[in-house]
C-alpha positions as CSV (number, residue, x, y, z in Angstrom):
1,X,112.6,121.3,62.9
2,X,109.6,118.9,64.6
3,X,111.0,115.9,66.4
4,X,108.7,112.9,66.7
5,X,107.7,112.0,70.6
6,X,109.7,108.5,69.9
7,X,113.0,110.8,69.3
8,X,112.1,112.5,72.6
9,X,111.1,110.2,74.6
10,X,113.5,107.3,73.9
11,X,111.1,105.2,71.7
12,X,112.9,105.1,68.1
13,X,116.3,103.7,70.1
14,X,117.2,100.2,70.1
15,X,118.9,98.9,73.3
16,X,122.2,98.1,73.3
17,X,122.9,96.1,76.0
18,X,120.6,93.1,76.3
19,X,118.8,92.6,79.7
20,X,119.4,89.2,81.5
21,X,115.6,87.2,81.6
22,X,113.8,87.6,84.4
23,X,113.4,84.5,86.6
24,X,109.6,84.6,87.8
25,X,110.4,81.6,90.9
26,X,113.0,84.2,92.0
27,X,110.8,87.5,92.0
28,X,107.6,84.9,93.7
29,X,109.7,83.8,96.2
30,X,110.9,87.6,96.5
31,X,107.4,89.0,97.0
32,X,106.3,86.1,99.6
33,X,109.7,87.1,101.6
34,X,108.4,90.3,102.3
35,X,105.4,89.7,102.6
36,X,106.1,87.0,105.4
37,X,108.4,89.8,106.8
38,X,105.6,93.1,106.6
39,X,102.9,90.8,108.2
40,X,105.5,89.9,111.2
41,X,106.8,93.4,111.7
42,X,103.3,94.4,111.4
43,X,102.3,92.3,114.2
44,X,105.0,92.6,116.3
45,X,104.9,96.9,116.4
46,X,101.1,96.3,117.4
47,X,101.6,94.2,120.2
48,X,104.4,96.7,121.3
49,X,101.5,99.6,120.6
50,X,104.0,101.2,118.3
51,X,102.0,100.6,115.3
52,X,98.0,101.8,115.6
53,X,95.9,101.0,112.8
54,X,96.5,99.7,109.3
55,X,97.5,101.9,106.2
């Protein structure tokens, strides 16, 4: 019997439990969090030559 790639892959089900919205604010202010917290960590190995180079 052929199954259809929706029936494997998940695509032909509905989903049952709904997902709460997504606040974009909260993810923005998320994002600028760690970036605030990469660049000072960033810094901070360099100056203690633990970190050499960027990625």
């Amino acid at each position: 019997m052929a199954e259809h790639a929706a029936d494997v892959f998940g695509g032909g089900k509905t989903k049952t439990a709904a997902e709460p919205p997504v606040d974009v604010k909260v993810l923005h202010a998320k994002i600028g969090q760690l970036t605030l917290e990469n660049d000072f960590l960033e810094h901070a190995l360099g100056k203690a030559g633990l970190l050499s180079g960027k990625r």
